[in-house]
N, C-alpha and C positions, 0 to 999 in steps of 0.2 A: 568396296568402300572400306577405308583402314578403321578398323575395332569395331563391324557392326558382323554378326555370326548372321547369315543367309540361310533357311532353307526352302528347298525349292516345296514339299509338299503342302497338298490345299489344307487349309485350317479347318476342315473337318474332317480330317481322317479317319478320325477315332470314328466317326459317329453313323450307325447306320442311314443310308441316304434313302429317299423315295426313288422311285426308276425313272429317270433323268435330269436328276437333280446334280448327280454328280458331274455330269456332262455342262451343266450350267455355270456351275461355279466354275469349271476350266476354262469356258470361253470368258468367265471373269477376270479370271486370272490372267490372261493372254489378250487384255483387252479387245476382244471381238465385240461383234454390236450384238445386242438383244433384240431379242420379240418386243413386243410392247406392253406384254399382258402382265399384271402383278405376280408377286411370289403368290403361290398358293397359300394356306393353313398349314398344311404338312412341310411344304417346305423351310417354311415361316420354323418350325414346332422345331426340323433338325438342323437346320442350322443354329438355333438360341443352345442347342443340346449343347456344342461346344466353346459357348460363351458366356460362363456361368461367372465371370469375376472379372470386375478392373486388372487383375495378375496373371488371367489369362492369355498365350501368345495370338496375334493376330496379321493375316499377312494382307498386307496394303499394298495391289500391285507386286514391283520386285521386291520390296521391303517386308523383314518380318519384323514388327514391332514383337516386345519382348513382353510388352503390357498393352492394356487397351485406353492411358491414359494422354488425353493430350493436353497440349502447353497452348494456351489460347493464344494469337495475336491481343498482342499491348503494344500500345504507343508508349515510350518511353523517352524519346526524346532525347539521346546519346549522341548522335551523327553530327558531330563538328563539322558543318561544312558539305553536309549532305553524303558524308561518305563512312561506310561502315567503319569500326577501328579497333583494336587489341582489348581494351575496356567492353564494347559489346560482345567480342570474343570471349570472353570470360564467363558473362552472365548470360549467354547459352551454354557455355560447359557444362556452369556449376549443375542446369536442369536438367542437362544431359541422360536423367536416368527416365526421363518421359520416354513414352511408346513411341512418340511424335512432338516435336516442337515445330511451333507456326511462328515465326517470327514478328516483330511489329509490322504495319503499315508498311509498305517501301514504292515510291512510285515510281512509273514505267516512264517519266515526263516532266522534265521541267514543271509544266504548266499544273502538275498535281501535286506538289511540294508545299503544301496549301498551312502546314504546323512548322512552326520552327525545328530546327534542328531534327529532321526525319530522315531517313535515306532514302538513296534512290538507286535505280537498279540501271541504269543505260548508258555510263560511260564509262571506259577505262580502271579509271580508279574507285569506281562503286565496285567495280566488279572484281578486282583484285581486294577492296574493304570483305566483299562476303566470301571471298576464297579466305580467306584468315578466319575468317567466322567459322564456314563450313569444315576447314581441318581441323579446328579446336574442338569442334563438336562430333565429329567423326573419331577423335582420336579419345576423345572421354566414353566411345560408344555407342551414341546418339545417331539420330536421325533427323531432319529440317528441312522443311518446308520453308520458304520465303512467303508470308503475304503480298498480291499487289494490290496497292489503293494507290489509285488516282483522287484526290481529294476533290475536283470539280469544281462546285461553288463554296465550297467551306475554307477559306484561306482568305490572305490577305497580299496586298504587292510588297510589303513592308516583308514576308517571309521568302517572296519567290525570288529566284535568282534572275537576273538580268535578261531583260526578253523574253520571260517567261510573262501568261497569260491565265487571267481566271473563266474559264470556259465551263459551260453547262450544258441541257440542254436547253433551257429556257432562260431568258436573262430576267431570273427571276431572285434577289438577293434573298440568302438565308437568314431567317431573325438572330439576334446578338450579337456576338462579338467573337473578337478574334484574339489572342494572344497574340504580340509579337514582341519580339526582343530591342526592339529599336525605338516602340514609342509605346511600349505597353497593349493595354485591351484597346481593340479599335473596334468600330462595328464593322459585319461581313459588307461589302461592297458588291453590287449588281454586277455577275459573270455576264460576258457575251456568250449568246446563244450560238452552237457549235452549226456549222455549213456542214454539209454533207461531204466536202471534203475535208473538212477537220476531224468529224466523226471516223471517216474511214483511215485517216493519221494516227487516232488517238488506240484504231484496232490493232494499225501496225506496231504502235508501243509497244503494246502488252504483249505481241509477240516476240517482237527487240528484246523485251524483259527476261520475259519466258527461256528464250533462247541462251542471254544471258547466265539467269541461273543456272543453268547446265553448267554452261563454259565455266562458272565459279564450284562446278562442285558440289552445288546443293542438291538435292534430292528432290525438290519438286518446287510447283506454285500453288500456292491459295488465292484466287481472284474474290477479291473485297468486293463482296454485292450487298452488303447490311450497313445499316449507321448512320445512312445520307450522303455518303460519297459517288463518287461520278455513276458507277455502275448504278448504282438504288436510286440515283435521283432521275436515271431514264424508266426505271422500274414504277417510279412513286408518281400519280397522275398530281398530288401537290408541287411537284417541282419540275414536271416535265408536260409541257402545256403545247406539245407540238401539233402540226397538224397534217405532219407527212407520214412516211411510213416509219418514222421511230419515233411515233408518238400515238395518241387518238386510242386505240383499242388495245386490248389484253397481249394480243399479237406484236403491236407495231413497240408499246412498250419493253416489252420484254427481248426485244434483235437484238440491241447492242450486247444487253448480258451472252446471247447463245452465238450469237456471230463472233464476240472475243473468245469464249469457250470452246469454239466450233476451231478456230484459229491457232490457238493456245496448243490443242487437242493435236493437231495435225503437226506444229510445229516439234512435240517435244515427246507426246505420245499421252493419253487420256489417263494414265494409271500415274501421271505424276501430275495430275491438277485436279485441283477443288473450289468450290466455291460455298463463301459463307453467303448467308442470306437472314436479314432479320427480319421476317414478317410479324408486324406489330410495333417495331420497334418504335420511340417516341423520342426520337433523335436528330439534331440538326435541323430542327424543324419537320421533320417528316412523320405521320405516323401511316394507322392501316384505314380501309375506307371498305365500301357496299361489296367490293371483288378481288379485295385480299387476296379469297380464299382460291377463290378462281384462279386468279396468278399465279399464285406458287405454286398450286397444283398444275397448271398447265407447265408452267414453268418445271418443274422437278421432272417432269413427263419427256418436256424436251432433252433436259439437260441426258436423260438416260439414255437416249439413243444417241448424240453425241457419245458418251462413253467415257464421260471424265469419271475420275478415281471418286469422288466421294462429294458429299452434299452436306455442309454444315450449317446447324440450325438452329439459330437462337433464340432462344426465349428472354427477356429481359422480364417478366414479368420481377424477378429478384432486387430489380434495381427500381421498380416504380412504375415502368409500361407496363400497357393491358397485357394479356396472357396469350401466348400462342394457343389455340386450343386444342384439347387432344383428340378430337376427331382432322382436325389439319393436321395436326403431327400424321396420325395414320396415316391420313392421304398422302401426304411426302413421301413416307417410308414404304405405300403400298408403288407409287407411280415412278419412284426413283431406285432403281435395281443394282446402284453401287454402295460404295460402304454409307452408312448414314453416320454421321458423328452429332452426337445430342452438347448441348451447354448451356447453363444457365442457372447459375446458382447450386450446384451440383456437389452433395457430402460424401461419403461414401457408401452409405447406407443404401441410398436412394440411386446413386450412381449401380453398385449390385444390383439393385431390384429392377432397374431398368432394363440393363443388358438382360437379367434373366427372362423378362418380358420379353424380349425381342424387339424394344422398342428402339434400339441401336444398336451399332457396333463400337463407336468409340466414344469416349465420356471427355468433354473437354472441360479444361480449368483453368482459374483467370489469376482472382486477382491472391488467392492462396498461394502463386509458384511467384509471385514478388517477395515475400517475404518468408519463403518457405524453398530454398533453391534444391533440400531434400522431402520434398514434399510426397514423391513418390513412397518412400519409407513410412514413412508418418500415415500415409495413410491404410498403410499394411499394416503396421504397427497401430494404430489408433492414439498415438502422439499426439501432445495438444498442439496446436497451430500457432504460430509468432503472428502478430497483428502487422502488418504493412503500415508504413508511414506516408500517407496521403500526400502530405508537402514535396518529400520528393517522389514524387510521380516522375514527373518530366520536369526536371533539375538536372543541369547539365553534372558531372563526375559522380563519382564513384557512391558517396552518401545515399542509403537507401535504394541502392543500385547490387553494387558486388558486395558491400559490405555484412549484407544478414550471414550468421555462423550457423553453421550445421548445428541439429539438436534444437 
């Protein structure tokens, strides 16, 4: 990959290992499947040995990040027409000095185009949009990940493009509104409830996608499982009120997230997909309920033997949701054996003290690398931070986009 330095040895070399510990991290590395049994204490103890700092190197899969910070998915709302462009090229460059950039939202689907001006990841010319993206960020450096979100029931017909459909798994409408460009806030409108050949359509996307991103160049995918979107809303028993097998129980909830995962995994290989997931989160109408905890724990359990690259976990509690708690954190990080990436209102103080806990490998960050596109410096430096201008969030051109200046 042009300007990213490779090396092949495990990220803990330095550090004396338990006796078969080193053998573990190689079938990490080589993505093999795992036992099912937690890290131990000890192993838990040498591995944090060599991950004492956000500036620390760390290898994800074939990638060596250069640091342990990453670039959060944000929606930003650039995609003229649903297709990446030179302008969102730019403002992946500029952040280019992340360990990891996750890009925004991008969906696998017509039918998940659910925000204005988003992109998408399945035709021709989306996919020639994120090859411009991925050189610019390759050649400043960097590393990228695409998000997929299928947006599900949060969208309106006033954003989708022609023929395109709001699907769920429940036809069940989300409270509020919807932004659109054509007739303003509208409220969300009742998705149809997805057929089980729809479902099995919506897995091929995300492999279409998956595939995709390769063919553009990019370095991996992040599959969108937090927030309320398509994935979380089969996850979440308030939005997925089914009665067959991807619905009703902890199990039947949780297929579609491991069967795309499971799919994803095979199509492009497990050390280049990840999946976010917000347990707690108080989003889109969704929040957590009596078996949360049960979920994601089963959940994170699954996803390990599948053998995807890494498990992102948000806590929102920063933004006004309830708290993930840190006995669920551990259980995540004990039952899910690839990299863990922590987020959620995250300084750098607390970011440090985490990784040296052990309580992850990588530290993500949000809404600081909007207006901070050297953020990574700053935080090495302990630079004051430039404030983000909320307004343009998602404003179409360049204002409050490319425009923040280094320093």
């Amino acid at each position: 990959m042009a300007g990213t330095a490779r090396r092949d040895e495990p990220r803990t070399q330095d550090a004396k290992l338990p006796a078969g510990l080193a053998e573990r991290l190689a079938d990490r590395k080589h993505n093999k499947a795992f036992a099912p049994a937690p890290w131990s204490p000890a192993e838990r103890g040498a591995s944090v040995a060599a991950m004492t700092s956000l500036f620390s190197p760390y290898t994800l899969g074939r990638l060596q990040l250069p640091n342990r910070i990453v670039m959060s998915p944000m929606t930003r709302s650039r995609a003229i027409g649903n297709v990446p462009n030179a302008l969102m090229a730019r403002y992946y460059a500029q952040r280019a000095a992340a360990g990891l950039l996750i890009t925004e939202g991008t969906s696998p689907s017509p039918n998940g185009l659910g925000y204005a001006r988003i992109p998408g990841l399945y035709s021709p010319e989306q996919i020639a949009g994120w090859r411009l993206v991925a050189d610019a960020v390759h050649a400043a450096g960097g590393r990228i990940f695409v998000q997929l979100m299928h947006t599900g029931r949060i969208g309106h017909p006033h954003n989708l493009p022609a023929g395109a459909r709001l699907l769920a798994p429940s036809a069940l409408a989300a409270p509020g509104t919807m932004h659109t460009d054509a007739a303003g806030a509208q409220p969300h409108p009742a998705p149809e409830a997805m057929t089980e050949a729809e479902i099995r359509a919506a897995i091929a996307e995300f492999v279409h996608a998956a595939r995709s991103a390769i063919a553009a160049d990019l370095d991996g995918i992040e599959l969108h499982g937090a927030n309320g979107y398509l994935i979380d809303q089969f996850l979440n028993p308030i939005s997925n009120q089914r009665g067959d097998g991807w619905g009703g129980s902890i199990a039947g909830r949780s297929r579609f997230a491991l069967e795309i995962a499971r799919a994803v995994t095979d199509a492009i290989g497990g050390d280049r997909v990840g999946l976010r997931v917000s347990p707690y989160g108080a989003f889109n109408g969704l929040s957590g309920g009596a078996d949360t905890d049960a979920q994601y724990t089963e959940l994170a359990g699954e996803l390990s033997k599948i053998g995807i690259g890494y498990l992102h976990v948000v806590d929102h509690e920063s933004m006004g949701a309830p708290p993930v708690s840190p006995a669920l954190k551990a259980a995540l990080r004990a039952s899910f054996r690839g990299t863990y990436v922590l987020s959620g209102g995250y300084d750098a103080a607390r970011a440090n003290a985490d990784l040296a806990a052990g309580k992850g490998d990588l530290v993500a960050f949000g809404r600081p690398f909007v207006s901070n596109p050297d953020l990574v410096t700053k935080l090495q430096t302990g630079a004051a931070l430039r404030a983000p201008k909320p307004e343009t969030f998602y404003t179409p051109g360049e204002v409050g986009y490319t425009d923040y200046p280094l320093g």
